[in-house]
N, C-alpha and C positions, 0 to 999 in steps of 0.2 A: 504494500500500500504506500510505504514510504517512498520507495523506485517511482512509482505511477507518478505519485504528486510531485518528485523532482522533474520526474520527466515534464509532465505539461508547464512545470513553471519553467523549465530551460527554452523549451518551443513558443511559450507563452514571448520570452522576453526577446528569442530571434523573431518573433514573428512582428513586434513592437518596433525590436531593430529594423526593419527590413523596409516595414510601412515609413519609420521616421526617414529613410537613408530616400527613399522612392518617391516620397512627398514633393521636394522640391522641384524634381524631374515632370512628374505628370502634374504638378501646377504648372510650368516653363510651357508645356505642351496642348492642356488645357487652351491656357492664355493666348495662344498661339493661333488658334481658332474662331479668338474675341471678338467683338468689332471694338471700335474706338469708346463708345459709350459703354459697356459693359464691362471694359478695364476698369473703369473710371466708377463703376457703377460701387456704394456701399451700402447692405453688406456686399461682400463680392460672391461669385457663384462660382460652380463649375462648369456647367452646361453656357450653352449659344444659341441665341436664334437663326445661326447660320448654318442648322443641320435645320430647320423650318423651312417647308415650303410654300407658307404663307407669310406675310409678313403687314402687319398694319403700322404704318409712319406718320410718326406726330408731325403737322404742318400748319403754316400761317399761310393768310391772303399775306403777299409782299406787297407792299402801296409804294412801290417805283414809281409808276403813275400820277402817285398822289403827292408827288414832290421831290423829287431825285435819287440818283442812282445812288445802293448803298455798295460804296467801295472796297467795305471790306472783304477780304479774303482772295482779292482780284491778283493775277500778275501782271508785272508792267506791259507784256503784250498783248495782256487781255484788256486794260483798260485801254492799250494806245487804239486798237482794232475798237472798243465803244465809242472811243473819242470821236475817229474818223467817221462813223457809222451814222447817222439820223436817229436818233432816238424813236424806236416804237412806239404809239402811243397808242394804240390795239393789242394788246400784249396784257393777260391776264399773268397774274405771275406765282404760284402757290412755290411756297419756298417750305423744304423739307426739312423742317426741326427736328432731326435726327440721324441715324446712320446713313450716310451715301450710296444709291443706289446702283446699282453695276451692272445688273442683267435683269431677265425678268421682263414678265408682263402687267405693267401697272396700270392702275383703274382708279379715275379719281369720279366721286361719287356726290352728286348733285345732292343738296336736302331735300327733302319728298315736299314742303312745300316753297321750294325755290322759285322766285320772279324776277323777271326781269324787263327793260324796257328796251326796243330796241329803235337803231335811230337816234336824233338827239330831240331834246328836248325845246321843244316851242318858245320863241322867243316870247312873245306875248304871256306865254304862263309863267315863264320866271321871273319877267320882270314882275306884275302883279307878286309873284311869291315875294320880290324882293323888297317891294315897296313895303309891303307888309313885314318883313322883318327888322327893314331900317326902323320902323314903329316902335317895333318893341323888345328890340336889344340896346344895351349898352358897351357892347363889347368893339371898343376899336378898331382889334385887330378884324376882327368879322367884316366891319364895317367898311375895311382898307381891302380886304378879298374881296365883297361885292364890287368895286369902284373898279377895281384890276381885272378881273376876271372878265374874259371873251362871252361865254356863254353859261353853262348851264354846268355843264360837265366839269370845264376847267374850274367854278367854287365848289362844288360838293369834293372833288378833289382834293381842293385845297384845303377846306375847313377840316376831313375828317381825317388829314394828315394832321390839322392843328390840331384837333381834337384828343384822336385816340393812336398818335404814330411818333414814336421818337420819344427819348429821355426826357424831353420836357413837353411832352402831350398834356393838356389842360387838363383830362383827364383821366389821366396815370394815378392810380390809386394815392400812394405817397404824395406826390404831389399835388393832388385837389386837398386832400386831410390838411397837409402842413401849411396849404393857404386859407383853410377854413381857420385853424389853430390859430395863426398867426394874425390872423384879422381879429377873432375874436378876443383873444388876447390884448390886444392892441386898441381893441372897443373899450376893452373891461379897466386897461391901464385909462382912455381918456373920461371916462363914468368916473373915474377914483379924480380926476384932476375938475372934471366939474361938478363935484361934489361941495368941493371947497370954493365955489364961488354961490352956493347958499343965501349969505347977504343980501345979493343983489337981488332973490324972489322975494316977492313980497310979504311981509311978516307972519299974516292969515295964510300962506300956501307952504311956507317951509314945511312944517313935520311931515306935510304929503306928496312934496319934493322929494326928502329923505326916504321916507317910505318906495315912492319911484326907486332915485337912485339903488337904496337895497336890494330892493326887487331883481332890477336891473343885473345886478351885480351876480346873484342867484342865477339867475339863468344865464348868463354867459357860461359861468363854469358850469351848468346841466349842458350845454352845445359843446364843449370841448368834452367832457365825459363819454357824452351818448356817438361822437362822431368816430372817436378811436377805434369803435369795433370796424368801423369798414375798412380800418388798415390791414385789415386780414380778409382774405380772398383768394379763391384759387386762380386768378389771373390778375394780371398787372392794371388792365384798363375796368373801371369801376362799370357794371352791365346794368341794363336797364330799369331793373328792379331793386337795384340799389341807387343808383339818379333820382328815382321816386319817391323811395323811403326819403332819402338826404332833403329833398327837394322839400318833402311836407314837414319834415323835423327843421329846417332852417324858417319855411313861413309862420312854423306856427309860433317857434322863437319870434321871430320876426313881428309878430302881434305882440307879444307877452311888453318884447319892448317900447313897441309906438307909444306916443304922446299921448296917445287918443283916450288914454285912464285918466290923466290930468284934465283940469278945472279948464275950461274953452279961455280964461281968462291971462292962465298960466301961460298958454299954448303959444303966446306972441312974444310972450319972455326971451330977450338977447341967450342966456342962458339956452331956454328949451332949443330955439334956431340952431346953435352952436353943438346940440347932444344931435340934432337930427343930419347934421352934416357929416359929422364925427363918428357918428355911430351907424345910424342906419343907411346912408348912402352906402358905407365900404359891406354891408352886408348883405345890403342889395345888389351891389356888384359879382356877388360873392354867388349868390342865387341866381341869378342873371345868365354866368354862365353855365349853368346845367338847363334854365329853361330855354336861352339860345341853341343848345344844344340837340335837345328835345323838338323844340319847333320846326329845325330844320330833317332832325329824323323822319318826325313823320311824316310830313309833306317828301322826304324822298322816299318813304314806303310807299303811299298813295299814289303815286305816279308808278312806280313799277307793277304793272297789272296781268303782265303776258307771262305765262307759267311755262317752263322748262318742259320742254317733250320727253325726252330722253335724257333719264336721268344719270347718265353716266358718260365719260368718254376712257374710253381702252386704248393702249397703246404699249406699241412694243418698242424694242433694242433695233434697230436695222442692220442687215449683217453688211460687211466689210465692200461684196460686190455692187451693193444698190447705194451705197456713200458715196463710193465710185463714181454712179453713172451719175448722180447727183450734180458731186463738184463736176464731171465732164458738162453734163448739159449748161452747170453758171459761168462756165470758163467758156464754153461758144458763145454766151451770151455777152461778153465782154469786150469790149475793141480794146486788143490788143494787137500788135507784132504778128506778122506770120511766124515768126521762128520761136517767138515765148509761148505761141500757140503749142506747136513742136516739142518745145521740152519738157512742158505741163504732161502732153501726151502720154512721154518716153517717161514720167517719172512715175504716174500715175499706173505702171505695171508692178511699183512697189508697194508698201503699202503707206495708208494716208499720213500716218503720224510723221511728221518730220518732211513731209513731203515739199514744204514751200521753201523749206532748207536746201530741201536739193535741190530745187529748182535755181535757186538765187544762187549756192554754188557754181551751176554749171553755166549761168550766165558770167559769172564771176570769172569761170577759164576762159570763155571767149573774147570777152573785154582786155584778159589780161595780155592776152594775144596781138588784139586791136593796137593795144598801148605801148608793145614792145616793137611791132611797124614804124611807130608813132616815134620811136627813139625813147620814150619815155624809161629809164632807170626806176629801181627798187616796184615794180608795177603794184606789187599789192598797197603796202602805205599811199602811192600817190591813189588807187583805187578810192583806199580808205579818205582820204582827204577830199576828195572830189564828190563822193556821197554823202560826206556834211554836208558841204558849200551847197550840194542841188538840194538837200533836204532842208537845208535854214533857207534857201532860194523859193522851194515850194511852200513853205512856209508863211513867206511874207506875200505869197498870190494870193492864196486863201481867202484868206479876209473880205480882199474885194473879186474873190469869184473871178478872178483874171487864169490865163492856163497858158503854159511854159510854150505850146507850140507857136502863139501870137507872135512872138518873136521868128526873124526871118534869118539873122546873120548878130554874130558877139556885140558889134558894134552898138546895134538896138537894144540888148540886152543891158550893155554897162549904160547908156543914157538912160533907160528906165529907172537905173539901181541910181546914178546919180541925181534924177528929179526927186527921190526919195528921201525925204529927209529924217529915218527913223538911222539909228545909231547901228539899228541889224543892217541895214541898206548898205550901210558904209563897210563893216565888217566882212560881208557879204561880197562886195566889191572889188576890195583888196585881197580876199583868198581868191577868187577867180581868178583876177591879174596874174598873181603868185602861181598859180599852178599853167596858168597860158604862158607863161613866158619862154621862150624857146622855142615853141614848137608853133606850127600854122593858125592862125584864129581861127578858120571857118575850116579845120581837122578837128579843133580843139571843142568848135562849139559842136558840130555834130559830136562828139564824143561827149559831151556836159548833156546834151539834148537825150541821148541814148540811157544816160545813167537816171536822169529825172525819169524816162518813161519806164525803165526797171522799177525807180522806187515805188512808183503809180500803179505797177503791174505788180509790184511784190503786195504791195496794201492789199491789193483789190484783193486779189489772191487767198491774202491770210483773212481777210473777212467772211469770203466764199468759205473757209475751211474749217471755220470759227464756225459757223452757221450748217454745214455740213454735216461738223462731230456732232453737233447737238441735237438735229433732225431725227424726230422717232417716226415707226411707222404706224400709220392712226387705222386703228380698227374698224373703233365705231368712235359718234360723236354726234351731239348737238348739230343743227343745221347752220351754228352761227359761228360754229369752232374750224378754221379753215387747214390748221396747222397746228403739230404740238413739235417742243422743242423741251428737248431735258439739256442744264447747264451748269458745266462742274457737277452734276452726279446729284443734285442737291436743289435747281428751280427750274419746276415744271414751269415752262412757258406756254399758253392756249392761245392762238394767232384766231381773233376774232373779227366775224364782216356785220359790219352795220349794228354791231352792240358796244358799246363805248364801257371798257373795263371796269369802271367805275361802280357799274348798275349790277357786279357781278362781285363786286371785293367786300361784299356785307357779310356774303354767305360763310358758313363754315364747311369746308368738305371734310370729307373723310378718304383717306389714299391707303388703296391696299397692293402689295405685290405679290404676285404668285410666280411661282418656278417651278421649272420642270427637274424632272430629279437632277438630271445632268447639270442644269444651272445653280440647281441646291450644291452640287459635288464644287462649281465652280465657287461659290461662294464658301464653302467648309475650307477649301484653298487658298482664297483668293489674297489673305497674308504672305504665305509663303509667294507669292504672282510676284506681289507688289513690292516685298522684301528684296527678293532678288532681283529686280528693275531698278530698287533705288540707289543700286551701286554698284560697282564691276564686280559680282560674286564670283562669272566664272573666271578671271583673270587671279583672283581670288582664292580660289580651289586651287586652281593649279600651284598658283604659288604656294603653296601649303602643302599638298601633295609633292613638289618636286623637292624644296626645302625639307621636310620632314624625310622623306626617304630618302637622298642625298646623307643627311646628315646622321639617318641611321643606322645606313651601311657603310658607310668612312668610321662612323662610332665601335661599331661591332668590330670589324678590322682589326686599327689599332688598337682597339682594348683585347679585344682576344690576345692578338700578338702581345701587349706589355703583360696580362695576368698571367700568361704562360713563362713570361722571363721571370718571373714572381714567383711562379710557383715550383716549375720546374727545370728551372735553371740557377746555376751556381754563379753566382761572381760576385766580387769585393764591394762590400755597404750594400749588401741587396736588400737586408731589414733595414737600414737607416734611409735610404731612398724610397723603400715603401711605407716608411714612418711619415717622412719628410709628406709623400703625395699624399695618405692620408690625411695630415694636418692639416692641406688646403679646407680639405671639405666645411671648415669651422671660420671662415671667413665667409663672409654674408655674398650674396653674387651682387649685391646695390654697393658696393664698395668697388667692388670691379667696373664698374658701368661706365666711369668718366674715363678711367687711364684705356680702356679696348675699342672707345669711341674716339680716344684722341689716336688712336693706333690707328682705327681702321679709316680715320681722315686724315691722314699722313699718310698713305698708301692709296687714298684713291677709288675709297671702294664704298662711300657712302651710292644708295642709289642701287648698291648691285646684290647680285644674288651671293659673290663671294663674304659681304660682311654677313651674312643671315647663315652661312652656312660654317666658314671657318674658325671662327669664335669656338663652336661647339660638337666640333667634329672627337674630342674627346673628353673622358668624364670620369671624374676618380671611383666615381660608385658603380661604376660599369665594370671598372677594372678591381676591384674588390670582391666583387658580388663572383665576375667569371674568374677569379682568384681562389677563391674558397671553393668555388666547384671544382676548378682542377685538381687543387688537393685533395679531394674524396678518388678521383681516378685511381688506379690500382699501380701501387711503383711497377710491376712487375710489367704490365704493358710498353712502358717505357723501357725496361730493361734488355724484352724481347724486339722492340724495335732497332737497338742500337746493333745486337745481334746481327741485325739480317738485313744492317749498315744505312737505314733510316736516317735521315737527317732530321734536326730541329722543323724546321718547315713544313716538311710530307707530313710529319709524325704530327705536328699540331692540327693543318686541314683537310689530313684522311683520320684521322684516331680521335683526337683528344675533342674537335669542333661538333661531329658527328654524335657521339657521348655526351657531350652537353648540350646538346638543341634546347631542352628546359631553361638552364638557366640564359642562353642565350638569346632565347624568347624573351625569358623574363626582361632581359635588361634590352633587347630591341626595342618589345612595347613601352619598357616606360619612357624610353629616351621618344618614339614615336609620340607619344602624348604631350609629352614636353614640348618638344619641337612645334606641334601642332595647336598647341596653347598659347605659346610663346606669343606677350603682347608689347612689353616695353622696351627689351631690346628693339623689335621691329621695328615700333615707334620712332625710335630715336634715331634709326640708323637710315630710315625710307622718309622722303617726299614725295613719291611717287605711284599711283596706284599702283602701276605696273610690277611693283615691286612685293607689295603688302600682300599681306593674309590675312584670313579670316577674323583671326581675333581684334584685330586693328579694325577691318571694315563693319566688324557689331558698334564701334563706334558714331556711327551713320546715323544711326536711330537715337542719338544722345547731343540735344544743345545746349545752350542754354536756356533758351525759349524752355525745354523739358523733355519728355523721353519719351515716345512711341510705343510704350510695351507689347502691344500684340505682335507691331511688326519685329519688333526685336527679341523677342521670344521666338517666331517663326525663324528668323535667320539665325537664333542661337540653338534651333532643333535640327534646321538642316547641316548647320556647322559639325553637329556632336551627333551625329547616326553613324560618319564612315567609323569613329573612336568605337562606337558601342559594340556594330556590327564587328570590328577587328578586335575588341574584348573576347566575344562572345567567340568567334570560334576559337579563340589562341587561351582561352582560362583554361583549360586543362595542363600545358606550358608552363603558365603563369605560377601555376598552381604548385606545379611541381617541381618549379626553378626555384622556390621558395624555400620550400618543405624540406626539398635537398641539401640545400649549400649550408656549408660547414659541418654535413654530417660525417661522422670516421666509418 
């Protein structure tokens, strides 16, 4: 009984061991799997909605429309391609407050009693709306939007960006409370100052002056009490039903404090004039704007009266070859070049990513060509010099809608640039001169004219291809939905005819994704995708693999060969010399770091594979380890070899190497782990991807901004499988190289 219960407590505590030792690994792998939000996510889980084949995504109406582009999250060539662009202003925009979407058939989902108005809105009816609201607002800013605004569309726009969009929305929960707070506060501090002018009521009304005032005083602090709770809500902009409540708790305050309790006599009182300015005006203003807000809601519900047919639009990923024909059909449609037509063509049998890149390179070799005819020296720099100049040239047309072909010969060009008196004109000017000097003007201007119509054509291009990637294919949809466009993985765009976005950004949808198994597999993956994309992995691998095996078979070598002089071989201080190499082992390797960095940069070899490899081609624990194993070997083999006239050499790599394969596994693998782990030497000795390994390139995923753990979990899974899988077959080896060495 006693055996039994040792036993399960020893199984008990490897099996304790095993999960602690295994935990970290199948978290790494887990995580690996993550999306970005469920890293982030606490508590944290194990599981993913990335083995889900459905997927519902939390999202917003984006109100682009309702007052400008939100920049954030943009790259600069994404914003330069909006710049150039014309703003949409038919573009519904639902923005995906949540994980980015990648493949899949997504369905965004009308409310069952959605409406909308289609067309715009009659000029005769807004104004009437508006005369009417100039009536009965006091809100400026409101007031400055009616006066501005074209039509109909462009103020409800604008107001319910004022209203309910941006950090300082009027009605942003915090922000309406802390202007209620801060009014009434401010009421209640001017109550207490005309309190103290008492005196000046007439002797008969004082006690019921005071009485007011108290009053007064009470119910300011009952408004700031009862208001606090609307600072809690499950959303940021304060909803309807709360406007209302606020709305009737402010009027009825709002009474409590009027004059209208006091004596009709009181009422003309300097004093009273002076509470009703002070007080009730700012609380009226205060009120003002929830019922301005309100007026103009409803009167925009009642106008939308046409109900949604089809209460969904579907839409998919479109695959690789219909992008294709896409950018082919926007690129016919272009006046450009016959020959930029040509390489569009020729480049478009690659694929799209990167494609405008190629394109402009291969313009880039033919020019450079042109320029070397031309006599032109260093051709790429002067390239580069000459596409500023026409890029600050096209520049300064812009504005006034003028276009670089008007010009017939240089000569027209620089008196253009000199009737110009802007400081660009002048700068402008003198780089032309500068880069025309020597060579023919009217070679030079055709060559300036060719580079401005690249840049023209490179624009157009990246706008086509901007507009391309983001092109989904539309299933079904609304008859007023003409187009959908997914952007950055993250805002569905609805390309709308004859419904003004506006009459469409009230609603709430609801966006769901579904996948097919295969796109679910894609998405269980899709870290490892984007891991390995974000940085030269496979340049990567190899460096790892050639470094690591280089370094463990030069290792093995020489160490076999020194443990063997060690072990069985005789010569003078062979124990003091193996004393001596021992003792290294007890100096730190970070103490080594500066004096073999200053060696291997005095020789020439930062940058190369020789510092990553010869630093550590031998290892005193390698040579200890197959030291101790040779001494187990039997003298007698040795004795019989010299016999039958055996040399040191033969008799080490037929007899003695063969006989230890264990412990030479042993000390292979771990020198291979090393090597394969190896991060700070690399560090310090490479600048150059080409050079790096794995453990260097998990850096990628780490800035200061902060650290990407799915993705960097993923490339630290694919990093550590070849270690696991060369574990798993060579522990038997390992095992035994161990168990063995130093035994008699």
């Amino acid at each position: 009984m006693r055996s039994l219960f040792k036993s399960f407590v020893i199984y008990f505590l490897l099996s304790v061991g095993a999960i602690v030792m295994i935990m970290p690994f199948a978290w790494m792998v887990s995580t690996s799997f993550k999306t970005r939000s469920e890293v982030e996510r606490w508590p944290p889980i194990w599981t993913s909605k990335n083995f889900s084949r459905t997927w519902y995504v939390k999202n917003n109406v984006s109100r682009v429309s309702m007052g400008g582009l939100d920049w954030k999250g943009l790259t600069l060539r994404e914003a330069l391609v909006l710049l150039q662009q014309e703003f949409e202003q038919n573009v519904l925009r639902i923005q995906i407050d949540d994980d980015p979407v990648h493949r899949g058939t997504i369905t965004v989902f009308f409310p069952p009693d959605a409406k909308f108005f289609r067309g715009k809105l009659d000029s005769n009816v807004f104004e009437e709306f508006a005369n009417k609201l100039r009536e009965t607002t006091k809100q400026k800013e409101v007031l400055q939007l009616l006066d501005e605004s074209i039509d109909a569309e462009e103020f409800f726009s604008k107001f319910f960006t004022l209203y309910l969009h941006g950090k300082d929305a009027y009605l942003d929960r915090r922000n309406y409370i802390d202007l209620v707070e801060k009014t009434i506060n401010t009421t209640a501090e001017q109550i207490e100052i005309l309190s103290r002018y008492v005196t000046r009521i007439p002797e008969e009304y004082r006690s019921q002056f005071l009485n007011f005032v108290e009053s007064a005083k009470k119910v300011c602090a009952e408004i700031v009490s009862s208001v606090t709770m609307f600072r809690k809500g499950k959303k940021a902009i304060l909803d309807l039903t709360e406007l209302e409540a606020l709305l009737k708790l402010l009027k009825n305050s709002l009474e409590q404090l009027s004059v209208n309790v006091l004596s009709e006599s009181v009422r003309n009182n300097p004093v009273i004039r002076l509470y009703e300015q002070r007080v009730i005006d700012p609380i009226e203003t205060v009120i003002d704007r929830i019922g301005t807000y309100l007026f103009v809601h409803n009167f925009f519900q009642s106008v939308q009266r046409e109900a949604v047919e089809s209460s969904e639009v579907k839409f998919k990923f479109m695959s690789e070859r219909a992008r294709k024909n896409v950018f082919s059909s926007m690129v016919q449609r272009m006046n450009i070049r016959r020959d930029l037509e040509i390489a569009v063509a020729e480049e478009l049998k690659g694929p799209l990513e990167g494609l405008v890149e190629r394109v402009e390179k291969r313009i880039d070799e033919r020019f450079y060509s042109k320029l070397e005819s031309l006599g032109v020296e260093n051709v790429r720099i002067y390239t580069q010099q000459l596409k500023q100049s026409a890029s600050q040239f096209l520049n300064l047309l812009k504005p006034k809608a003028l276009n670089f072909r008007m010009f017939e010969d240089f000569s027209q060009l620089k008196q253009w640039l000199q009737q110009d008196d802007s400081v660009a004109s002048k700068v402008t000017l003198s780089k032309l001169e500068q880069l025309a000097f020597g060579l023919n003007e009217q070679e030079f201007f055709k060559a300036f004219q060719d580079v401005c119509e690249e840049i023209e054509t490179i624009s157009q291009l990246r706008a086509a291809l901007s507009r391309t990637q983001s092109l989904m294919e539309l299933i079904s949809a609304p008859d007023f939905v003409e187009e959908v466009r997914l952007k950055r993985n993250q805002t569905i765009e609805l390309v709308l005819k004859d419904v003004h976005p506006v009459y469409l950004e009230d609603e709430r949808y609801t966006v769901r994704v579904d996948y097919t198994f295969k796109e679910m597999l894609g998405n269980v993956f899709h870290n490892y995708i984007s891991a390995w994309k974000s940085a030269p992995f496979g340049i990567y691998y190899f460096n790892t693999v050639f470094v690591s095996t280089v370094t463990t078979l030069a290792e093995i070598v020489l160490c076999a060969m020194a443990a063997y002089a060690f072990a069985l071989m005789n010569f003078p201080g062979k124990n003091i010399v193996f004393a001596v190499f021992l003792s290294t082992m007890m100096i730190p390797g970070e103490v080594l770091l500066v004096p073999n960095f200053i060696t291997i940069s005095k020789l020439g070899w930062i940058d190369t594979y020789y510092a990553l490899i010869i630093p550590w081609i031998v290892s005193v624990f390698a040579i200890f380890l197959l030291r101790q194993h040779f001494l187990v070997l039997p003298k007698e083999l040795q004795d019989a070899a010299k016999i039958d006239g055996c040399s040191h050499w033969k008799f080490l790599w037929t007899i003695v190497v063969p006989l230890s394969k264990p412990a030479i596994v042993t000390a292979a693998l771990l020198k291979f782990v090393g090597s394969w782990n190896a991060f700070l030497w690399v560090l310090i000795v490479t600048n150059k991807d080409k050079f790096r390994t794995l453990p260097v390139g998990l850096q990628t995923f780490s800035t200061d901004v902060g650290t990407v753990y799915n993705l960097l979990m993923a490339a630290a899974t694919f990093s550590i499988l070849p270690i696991l899988i060369l574990f798993l077959l060579t522990q038997r080896y390992f095992v035994q190289g161990i168990a063995r060495t130093g035994l008699k």
